[in-house]
VOGU-3710 file (C-alpha; in Angstrom, 3 decimals, decimal comma):
1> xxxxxxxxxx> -94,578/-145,348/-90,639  -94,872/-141,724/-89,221  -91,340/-140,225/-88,286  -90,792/-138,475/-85,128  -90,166/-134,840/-85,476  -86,886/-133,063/-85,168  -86,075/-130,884/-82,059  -86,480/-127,946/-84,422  -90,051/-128,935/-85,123  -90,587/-129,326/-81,686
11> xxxxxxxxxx> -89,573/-126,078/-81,014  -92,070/-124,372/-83,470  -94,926/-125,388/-81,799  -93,844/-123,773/-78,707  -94,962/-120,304/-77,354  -93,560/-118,497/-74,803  -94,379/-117,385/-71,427  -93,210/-115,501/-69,045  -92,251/-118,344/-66,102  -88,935/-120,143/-65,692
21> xxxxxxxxxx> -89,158/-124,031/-65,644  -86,203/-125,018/-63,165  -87,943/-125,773/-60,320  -87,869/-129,621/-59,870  -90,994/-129,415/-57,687  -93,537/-127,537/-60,497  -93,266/-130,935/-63,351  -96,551/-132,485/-62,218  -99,699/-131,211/-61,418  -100,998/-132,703/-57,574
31> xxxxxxxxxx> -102,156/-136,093/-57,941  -106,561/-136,052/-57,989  -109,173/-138,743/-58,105  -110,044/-138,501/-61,709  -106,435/-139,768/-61,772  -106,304/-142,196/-59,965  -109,333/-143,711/-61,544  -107,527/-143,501/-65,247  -105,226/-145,435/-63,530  -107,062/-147,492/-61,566
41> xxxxxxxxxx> -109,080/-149,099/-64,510  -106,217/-149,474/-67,197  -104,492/-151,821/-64,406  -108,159/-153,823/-65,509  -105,937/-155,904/-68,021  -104,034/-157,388/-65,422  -107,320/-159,550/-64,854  -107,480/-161,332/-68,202  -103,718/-161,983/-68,111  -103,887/-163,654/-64,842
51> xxxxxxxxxx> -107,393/-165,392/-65,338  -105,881/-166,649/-68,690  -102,659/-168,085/-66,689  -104,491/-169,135/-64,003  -107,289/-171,490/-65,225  -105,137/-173,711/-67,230  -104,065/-175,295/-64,230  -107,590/-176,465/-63,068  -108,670/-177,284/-66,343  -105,664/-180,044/-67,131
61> xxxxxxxxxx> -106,745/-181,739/-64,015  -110,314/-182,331/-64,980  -112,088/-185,996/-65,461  -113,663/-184,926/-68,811  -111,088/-182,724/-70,156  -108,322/-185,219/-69,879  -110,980/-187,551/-71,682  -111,745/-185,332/-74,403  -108,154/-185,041/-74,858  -107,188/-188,567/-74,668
71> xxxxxxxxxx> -110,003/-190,777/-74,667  -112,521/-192,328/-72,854  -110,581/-194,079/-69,121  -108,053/-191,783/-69,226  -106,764/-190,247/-65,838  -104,042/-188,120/-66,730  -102,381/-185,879/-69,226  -99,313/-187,197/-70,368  -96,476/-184,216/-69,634  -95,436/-183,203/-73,160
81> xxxxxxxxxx> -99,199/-182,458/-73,627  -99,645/-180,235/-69,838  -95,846/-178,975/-71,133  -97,356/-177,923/-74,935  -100,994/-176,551/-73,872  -99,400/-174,327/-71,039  -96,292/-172,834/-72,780  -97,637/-172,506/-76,001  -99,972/-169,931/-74,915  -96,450/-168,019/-73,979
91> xxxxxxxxxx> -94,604/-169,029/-76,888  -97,652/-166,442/-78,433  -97,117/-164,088/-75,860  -93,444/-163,548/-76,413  -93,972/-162,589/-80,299  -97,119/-160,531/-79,245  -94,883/-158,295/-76,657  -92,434/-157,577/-79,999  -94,929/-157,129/-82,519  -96,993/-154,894/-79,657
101> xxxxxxxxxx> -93,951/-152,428/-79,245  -94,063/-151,432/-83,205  -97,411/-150,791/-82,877  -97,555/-148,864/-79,644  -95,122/-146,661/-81,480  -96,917/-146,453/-84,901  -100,916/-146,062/-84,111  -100,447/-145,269/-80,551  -100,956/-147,111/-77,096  -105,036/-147,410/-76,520
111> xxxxxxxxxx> -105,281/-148,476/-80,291  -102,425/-151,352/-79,611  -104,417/-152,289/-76,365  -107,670/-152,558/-77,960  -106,639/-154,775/-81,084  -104,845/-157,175/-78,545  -108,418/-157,655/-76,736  -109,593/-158,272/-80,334  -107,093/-160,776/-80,927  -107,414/-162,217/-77,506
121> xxxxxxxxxx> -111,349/-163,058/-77,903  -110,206/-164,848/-81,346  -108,101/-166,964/-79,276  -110,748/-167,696/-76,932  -113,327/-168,572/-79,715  -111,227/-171,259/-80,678  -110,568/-172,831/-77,388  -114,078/-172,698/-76,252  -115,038/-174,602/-79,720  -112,480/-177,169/-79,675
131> xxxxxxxxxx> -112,965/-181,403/-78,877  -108,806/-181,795/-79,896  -105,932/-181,046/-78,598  -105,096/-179,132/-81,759  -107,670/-176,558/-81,855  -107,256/-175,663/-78,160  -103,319/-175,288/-78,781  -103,857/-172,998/-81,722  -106,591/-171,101/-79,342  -103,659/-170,715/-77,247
141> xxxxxxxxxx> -101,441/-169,614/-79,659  -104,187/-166,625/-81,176  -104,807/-165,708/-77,468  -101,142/-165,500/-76,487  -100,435/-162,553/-79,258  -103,189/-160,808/-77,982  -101,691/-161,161/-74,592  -98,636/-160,300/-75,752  -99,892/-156,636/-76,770  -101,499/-156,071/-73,832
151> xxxxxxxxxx> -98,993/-157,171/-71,226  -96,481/-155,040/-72,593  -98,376/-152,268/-73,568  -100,489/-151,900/-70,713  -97,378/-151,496/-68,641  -96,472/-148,942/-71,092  -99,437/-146,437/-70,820  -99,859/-146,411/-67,200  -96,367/-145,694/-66,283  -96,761/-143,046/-68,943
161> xxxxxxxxxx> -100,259/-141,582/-68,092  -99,649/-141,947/-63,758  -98,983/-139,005/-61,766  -95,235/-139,971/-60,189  -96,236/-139,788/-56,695  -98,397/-142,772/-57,219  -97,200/-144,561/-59,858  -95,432/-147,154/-58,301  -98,547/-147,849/-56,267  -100,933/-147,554/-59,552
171> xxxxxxxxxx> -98,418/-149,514/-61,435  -98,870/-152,438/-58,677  -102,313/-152,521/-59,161  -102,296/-153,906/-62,254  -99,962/-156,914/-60,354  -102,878/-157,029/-57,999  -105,463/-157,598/-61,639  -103,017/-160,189/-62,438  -103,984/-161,772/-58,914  -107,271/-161,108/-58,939
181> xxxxxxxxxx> -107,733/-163,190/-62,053  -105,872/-165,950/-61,132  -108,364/-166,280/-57,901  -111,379/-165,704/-60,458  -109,720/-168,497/-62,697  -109,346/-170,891/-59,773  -112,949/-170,006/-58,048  -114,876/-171,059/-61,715  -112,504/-173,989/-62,046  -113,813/-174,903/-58,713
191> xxxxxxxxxx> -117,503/-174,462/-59,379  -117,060/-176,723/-62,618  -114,360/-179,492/-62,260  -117,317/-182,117/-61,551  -119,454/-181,057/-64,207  -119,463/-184,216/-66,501  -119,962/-181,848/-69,746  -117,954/-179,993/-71,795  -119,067/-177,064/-69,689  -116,190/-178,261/-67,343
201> xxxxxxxxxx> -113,750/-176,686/-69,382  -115,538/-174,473/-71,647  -116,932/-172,239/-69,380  -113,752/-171,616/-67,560  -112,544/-170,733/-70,776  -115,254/-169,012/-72,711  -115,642/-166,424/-69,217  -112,173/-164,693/-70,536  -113,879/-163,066/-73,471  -116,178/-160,984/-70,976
211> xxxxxxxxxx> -112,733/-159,486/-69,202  -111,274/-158,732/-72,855  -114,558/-156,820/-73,670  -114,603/-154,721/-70,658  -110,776/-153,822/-71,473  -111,421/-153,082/-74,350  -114,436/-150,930/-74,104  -113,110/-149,043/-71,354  -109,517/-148,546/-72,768  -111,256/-146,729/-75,914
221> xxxxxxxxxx> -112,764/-144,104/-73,329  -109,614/-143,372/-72,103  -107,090/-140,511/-73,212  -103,864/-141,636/-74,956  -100,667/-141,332/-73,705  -99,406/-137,679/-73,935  -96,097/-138,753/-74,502  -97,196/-141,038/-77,488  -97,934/-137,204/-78,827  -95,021/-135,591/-77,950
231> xxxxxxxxxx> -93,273/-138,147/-79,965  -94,917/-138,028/-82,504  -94,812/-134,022/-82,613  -97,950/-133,570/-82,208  -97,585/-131,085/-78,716  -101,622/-130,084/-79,496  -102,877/-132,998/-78,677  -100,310/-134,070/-76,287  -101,377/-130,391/-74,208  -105,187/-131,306/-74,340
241> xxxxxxxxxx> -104,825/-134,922/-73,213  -102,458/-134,082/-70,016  -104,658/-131,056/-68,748  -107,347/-133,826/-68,948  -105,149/-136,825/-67,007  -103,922/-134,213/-64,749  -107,569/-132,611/-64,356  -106,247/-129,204/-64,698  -106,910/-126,111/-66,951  -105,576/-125,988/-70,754
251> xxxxxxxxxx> -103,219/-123,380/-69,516  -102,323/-124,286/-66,331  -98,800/-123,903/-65,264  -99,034/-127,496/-64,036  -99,530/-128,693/-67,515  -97,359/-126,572/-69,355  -93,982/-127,492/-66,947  -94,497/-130,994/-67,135  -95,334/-131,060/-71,243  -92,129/-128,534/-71,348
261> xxxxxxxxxx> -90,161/-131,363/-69,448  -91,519/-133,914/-71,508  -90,681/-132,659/-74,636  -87,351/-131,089/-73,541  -86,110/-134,731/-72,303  -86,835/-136,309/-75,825  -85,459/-133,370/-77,641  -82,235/-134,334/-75,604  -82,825/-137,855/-75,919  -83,228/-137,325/-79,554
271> xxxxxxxxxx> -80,134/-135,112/-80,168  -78,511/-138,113/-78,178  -79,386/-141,046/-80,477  -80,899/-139,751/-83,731  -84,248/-141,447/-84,718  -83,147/-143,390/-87,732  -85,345/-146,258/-90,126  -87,386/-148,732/-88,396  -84,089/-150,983/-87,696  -81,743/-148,274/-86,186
281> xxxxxxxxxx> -85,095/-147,912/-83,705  -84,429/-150,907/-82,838  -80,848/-151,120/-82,444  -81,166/-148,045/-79,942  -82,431/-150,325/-77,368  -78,726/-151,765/-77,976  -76,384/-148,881/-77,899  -73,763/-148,072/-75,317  -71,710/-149,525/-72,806  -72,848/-152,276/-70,498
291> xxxxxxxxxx> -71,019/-150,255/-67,865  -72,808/-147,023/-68,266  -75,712/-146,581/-66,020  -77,643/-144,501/-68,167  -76,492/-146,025/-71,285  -79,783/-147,914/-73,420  -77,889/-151,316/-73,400  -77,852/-151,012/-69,928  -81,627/-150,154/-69,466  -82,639/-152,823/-72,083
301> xxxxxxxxxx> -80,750/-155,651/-70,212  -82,043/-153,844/-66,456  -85,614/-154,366/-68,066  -85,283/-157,880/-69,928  -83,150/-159,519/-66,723  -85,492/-158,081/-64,425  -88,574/-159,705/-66,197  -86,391/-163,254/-66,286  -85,953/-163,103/-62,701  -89,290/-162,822/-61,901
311> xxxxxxxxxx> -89,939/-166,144/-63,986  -86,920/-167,373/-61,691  -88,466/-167,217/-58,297  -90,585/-170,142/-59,408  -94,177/-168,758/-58,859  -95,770/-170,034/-62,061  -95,065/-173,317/-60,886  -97,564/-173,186/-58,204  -99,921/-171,431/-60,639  -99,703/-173,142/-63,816
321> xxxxxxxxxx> -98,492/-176,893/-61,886  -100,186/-176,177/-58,443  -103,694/-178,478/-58,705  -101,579/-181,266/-60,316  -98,336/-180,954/-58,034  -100,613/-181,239/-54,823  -102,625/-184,590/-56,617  -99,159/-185,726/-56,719  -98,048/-185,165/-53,200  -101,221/-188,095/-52,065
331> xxxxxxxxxx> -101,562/-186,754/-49,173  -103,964/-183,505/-50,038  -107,659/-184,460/-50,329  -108,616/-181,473/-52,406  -106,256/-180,367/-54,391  -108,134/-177,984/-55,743  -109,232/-176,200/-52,968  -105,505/-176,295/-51,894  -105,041/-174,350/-55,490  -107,794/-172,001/-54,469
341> xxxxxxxxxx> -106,280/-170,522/-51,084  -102,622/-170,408/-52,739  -104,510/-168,040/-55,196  -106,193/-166,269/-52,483  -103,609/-165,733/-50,222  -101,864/-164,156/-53,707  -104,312/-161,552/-54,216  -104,853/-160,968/-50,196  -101,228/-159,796/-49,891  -100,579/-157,927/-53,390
351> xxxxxxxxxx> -102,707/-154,258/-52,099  -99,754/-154,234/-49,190  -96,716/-153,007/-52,254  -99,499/-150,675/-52,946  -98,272/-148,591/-49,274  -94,534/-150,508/-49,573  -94,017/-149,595/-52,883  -94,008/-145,872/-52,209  -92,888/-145,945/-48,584  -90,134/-148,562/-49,428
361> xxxxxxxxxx> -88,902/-148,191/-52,707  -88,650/-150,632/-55,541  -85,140/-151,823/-54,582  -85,887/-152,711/-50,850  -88,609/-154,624/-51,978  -86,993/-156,633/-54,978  -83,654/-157,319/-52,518  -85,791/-158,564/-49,331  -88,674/-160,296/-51,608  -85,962/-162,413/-52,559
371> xxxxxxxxxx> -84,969/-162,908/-49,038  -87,808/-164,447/-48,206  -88,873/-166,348/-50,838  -85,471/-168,255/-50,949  -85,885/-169,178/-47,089  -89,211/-170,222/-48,072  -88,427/-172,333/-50,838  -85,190/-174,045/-49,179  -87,726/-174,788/-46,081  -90,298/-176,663/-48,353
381> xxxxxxxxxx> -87,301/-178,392/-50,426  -85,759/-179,781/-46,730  -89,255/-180,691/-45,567  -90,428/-182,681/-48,354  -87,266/-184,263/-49,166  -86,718/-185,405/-45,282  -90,325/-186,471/-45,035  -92,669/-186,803/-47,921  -95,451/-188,939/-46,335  -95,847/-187,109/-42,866
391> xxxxxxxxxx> -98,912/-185,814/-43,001  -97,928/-182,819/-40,688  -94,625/-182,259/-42,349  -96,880/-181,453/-45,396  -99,031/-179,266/-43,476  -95,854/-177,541/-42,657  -94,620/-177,385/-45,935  -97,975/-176,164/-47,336  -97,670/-173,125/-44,926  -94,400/-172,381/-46,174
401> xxxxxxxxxx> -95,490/-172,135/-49,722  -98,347/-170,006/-48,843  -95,406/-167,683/-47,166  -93,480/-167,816/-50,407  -96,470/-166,719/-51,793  -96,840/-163,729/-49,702  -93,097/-162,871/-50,195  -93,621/-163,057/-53,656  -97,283/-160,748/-54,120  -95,672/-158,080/-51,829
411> xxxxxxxxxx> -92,206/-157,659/-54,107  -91,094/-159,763/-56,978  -94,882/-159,525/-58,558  -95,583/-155,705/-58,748  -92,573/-154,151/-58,535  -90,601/-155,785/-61,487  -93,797/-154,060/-63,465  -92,946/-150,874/-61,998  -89,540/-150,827/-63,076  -89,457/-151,628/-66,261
421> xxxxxxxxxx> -92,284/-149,054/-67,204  -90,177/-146,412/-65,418  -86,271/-147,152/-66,497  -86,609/-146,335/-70,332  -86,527/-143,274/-72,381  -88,772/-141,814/-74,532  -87,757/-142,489/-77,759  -86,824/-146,223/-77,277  -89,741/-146,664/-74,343  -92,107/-148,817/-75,794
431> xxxxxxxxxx> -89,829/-150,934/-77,992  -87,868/-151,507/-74,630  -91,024/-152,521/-72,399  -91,686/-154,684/-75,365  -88,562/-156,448/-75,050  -88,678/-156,938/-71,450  -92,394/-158,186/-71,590  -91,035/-160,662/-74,009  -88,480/-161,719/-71,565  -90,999/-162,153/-69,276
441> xxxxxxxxxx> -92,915/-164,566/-71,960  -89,831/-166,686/-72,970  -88,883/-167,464/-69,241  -92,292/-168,184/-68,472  -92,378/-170,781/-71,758  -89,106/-172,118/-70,979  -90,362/-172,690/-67,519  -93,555/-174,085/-68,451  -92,110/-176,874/-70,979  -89,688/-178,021/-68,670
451> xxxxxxxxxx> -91,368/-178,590/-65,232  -93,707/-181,730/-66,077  -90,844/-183,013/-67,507  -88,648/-182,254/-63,752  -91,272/-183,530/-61,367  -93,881/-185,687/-63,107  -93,554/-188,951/-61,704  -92,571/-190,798/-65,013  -90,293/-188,257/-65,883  -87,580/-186,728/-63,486
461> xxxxxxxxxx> -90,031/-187,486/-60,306  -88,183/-184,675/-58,880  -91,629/-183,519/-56,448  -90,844/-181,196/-53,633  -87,170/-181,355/-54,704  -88,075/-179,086/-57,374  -87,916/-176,401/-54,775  -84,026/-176,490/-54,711  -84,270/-175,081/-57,804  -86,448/-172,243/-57,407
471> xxxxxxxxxx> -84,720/-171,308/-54,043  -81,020/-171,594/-55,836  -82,820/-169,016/-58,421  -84,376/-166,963/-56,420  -80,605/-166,300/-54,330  -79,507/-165,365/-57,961  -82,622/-162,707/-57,834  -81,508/-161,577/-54,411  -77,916/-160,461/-55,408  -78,840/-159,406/-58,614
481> xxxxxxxxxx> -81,622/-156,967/-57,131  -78,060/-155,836/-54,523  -76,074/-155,286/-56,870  -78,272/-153,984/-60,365  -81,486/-152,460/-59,149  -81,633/-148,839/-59,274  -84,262/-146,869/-56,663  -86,653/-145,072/-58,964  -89,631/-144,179/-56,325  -90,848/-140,601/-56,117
491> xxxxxxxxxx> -89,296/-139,809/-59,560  -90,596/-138,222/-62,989  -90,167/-140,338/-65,956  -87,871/-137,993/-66,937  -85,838/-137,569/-63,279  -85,145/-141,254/-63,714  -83,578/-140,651/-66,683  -81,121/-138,406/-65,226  -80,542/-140,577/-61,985  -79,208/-143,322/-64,233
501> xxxxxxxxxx> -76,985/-141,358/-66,011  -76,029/-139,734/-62,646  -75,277/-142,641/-59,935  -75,214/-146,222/-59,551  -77,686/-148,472/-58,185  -76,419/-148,618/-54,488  -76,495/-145,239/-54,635  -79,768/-144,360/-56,643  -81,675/-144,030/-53,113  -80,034/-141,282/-52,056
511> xxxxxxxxxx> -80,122/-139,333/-55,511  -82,071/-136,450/-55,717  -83,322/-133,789/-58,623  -81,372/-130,835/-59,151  -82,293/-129,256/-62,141  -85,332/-130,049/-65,333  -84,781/-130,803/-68,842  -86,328/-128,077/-70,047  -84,092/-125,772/-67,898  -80,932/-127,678/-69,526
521> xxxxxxxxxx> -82,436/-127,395/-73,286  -82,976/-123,683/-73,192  -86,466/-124,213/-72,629  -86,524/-121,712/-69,640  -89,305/-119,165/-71,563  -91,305/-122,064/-73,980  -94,293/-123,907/-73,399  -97,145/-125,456/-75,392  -100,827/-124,402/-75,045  -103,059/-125,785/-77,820
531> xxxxxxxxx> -102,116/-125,233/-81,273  -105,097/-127,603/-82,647  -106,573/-125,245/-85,619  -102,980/-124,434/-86,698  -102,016/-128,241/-86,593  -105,419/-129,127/-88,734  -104,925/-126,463/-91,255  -101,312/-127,376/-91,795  -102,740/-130,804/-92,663
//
């Protein structure tokens, strides 16, 4: 594996100029379409993960997939196989994130993305071919590593590639994908649950490859991440592809403050924590005190808790259990139509955090997202326990899940993406997004395996009572987003680097830049421009 260079080597690819580089204003270029377009279509692979989580759901409530599954008369999947075919696709996902933050590091971001799609249509081969229960699980299991490199990674190169001013925003868009593909999932699951074929469930299924291609293809137009260069030494390239995200000039000032800043905070980062083998990069993500703000214990546990609690507030439930939780209630006629405007009132509300996220901040969001959902979910607990066959007591509880809903797209969905592509450094960055991904992937299998078994009615018959749960979790999520969120909007990669290290999270909104990296390394007369024929003869 290729070893990041030394600050010295850094340094020798530098040239000077003549402009100082402490202004905290000049270390981004103004934001421009072309930008937000990068942006715009890397958030793409939100669609396959969500289309991929969202049309299990329809398809394990489906007259000839249950038969297929369990012969001919059958009505119903028994829960330990709705608890193995929905978290084993996770179970994939969670060593997918890991594996995906060694490569991300090794071969580079857009390469990591684009074998993931590869992997993913593998996965979907198999599940579109199989009569079993076997072949679709190991489907699942294929697909969910090349979810796992995607989800992370994804997060990974648009927090690195978005201009700061709109990251948070860009960032949520890929929540909003993640939406959009669960209503996709639940409109074809629609269109074929009375098909009495094996097009009932293949088509759902087969119709992911398409969104993996597209990724794919469109992710290997794309520039990599300039700070995938930097790391790697390699300031040339890392000059050429910024002037192009940034639609500037080679030698604009624009570009060269911002690479200066990039490179000067992992020079520091790097003096810091040395480098190491390929298991001291991995301990990194480990060292420090838990009660250091800036230390990378602290950042790795911000990142991994933060994707746990988002598996906490309960919203896979209604997306992987919704079409079978309403059959079970008796008292819905379609149940999959119910499923449908769940899904659609998801995507309807997630473009809102695109204005909130930036106006807001992360931490007002996260802190009264979890407000709301816990009302929410305490509301439809009460209401279902007190009267579970009153047909406008369900109505009423139906409502109040849709408002949970809401609650959740507008918060708890995008922003836990934004932070954790925004609170780690350079050097351990994609290891660390890796790890929280992961987090996200082991919650959402933990979660997956146990619910049939909590309120399937031969099993804990727990129903709307389940809700207790999520709204006891979700007031876990709302002091834990109090008291451990740090407000990152409006803030360099870099800037939120020294913010950590500077305040504390109930007192990260009012923190505000003071000096650069670069003017704190020395780097007040250095720069890169292009250095491309030097770097390919010293090759």
């Amino acid at each position: 594996m290729e070893q990041d260079h030394s600050a010295s080597d850094v340094e020798k690819e530098a040239v000077t100029v003549a402009r100082p580089q402490g202004d905290v204003s000049r270390v981004e270029a103004p934001v421009t379409l072309k930008a937000y377009m990068m942006c715009v279509f890397a958030a793409f692979g939100g669609i396959f993960f969500g289309y991929d989580s969202g049309y299990i759901s329809g398809v394990m409530g489906m007259k000839y997939f249950i038969e297929t599954i369990n012969g001919p008369g059958a009505t119903a999947l028994a829960s330990q196989e709705k608890s193995l075919i929905t978290s084993i696709l996770s179970a994939g996902t969670f060593f997918g994130a890991l594996m995906g933050g060694d490569l991300a590091d090794w071969v580079g971001r857009r390469p990591t993305i684009i074998f993931g799609c590869a992997v993913f249509m593998i996965g979907v081969i198999l599940q579109t071919a199989s009569q079993s229960l076997g072949l679709i699980v190991a489907g699942r299991v294929v697909a969910g590593f090349g979810v796992g490199f995607v989800s992370a990674i994804i997060i990974l190169y648009m927090s690195e590639i978005a201009p700061r001013k709109v990251r948070g925003a860009l960032v949520s868009g890929y929540q909003f994908c993640i939406c959009l593909g669960l209503l996709v999932a639940s409109c074809v699951d629609y269109g074929t649950q009375n098909r009495t074929d094996s097009g009932s469930y293949r088509i759902p299924i087969g119709l992911q490859m398409a969104w993996a291609l597209i990724l794919g293809t469109g992710i290997f137009l794309l520039p990599e991440s300039p700070r995938f260069f930097v790391k790697k030494g390699k300031l040339d390239q890392a000059a050429v592809v910024l002037s192009r995200l940034r639609d500037q000039p080679l030698d604009s000032d624009y570009v060269r403050d911002e690479l200066a800043e990039i490179i000067a905070n992992h020079e520091f980062e790097m003096a810091v924590v040395p480098h190491g083998n390929y298991f001291q990069q991995w301990a990194n993500c480990f060292r420090g005190s838990i009660w250091q703000g800036g230390s990378y214990l602290r950042r790795t546990i911000l990142g991994t808790s933060m994707q746990m609690m988002q598996q906490w507030t309960g919203i896979n439930f209604i997306f992987y259990f919704g079409t079978t939780f309403f059959q079970q209630l008796g008292t819905i006629t379609d149940p999959f139509l119910m499923s449908l405007v769940t899904t659609l009132v998801n995507v309807c509300s997630t473009p809102i955090s695109f204005y909130t996220m930036e106006k807001l901040g992360r931490r007002t969001l996260l802190i009264w997202g979890a407000l709301g959902m816990l009302i929410c979910e305490f509301i439809v607990a009460i209401v279902g326990t007190c009267k579970p066959d009153d047909t406008v007591a369900i109505k009423a509880m139906l409502a109040f899940i849709c408002i949970y809903i809401f609650c959740f797209a507008t918060t708890w969905g995008p922003a836990s993406w934004v932070v954790i592509g925004e609170v780690f450094p350079l050097p351990i960055r994609a290891k660390g997004v890796a790890l929280s991904t992961a987090s996200n992937w082991l919650w959402n299998c933990i979660i997956a395996v146990i619910t049939p078994y909590m309120v399937d009615k031969d099993k804990g018959n727990l129903g709307p009572k389940v809700f207790y749960i999520w709204g006891g979790l979700c007031t876990c999520c709302f002091f834990y987003a109090y008291m451990l969120v740090p407000e990152t909007k409006g803030l360099t990669l870099e800037q939120v680097d020294q913010m950590l290290s500077e305040s504390t999270p109930r007192t990260s909104a009012k923190w505000k830049p003071h000096t650069t990296y670069a003017a704190e390394m020395g780097m007040t007369e250095k720069t890169v421009a292009g250095h491309a024929e030097n770097r390919s003869d010293s090759e």
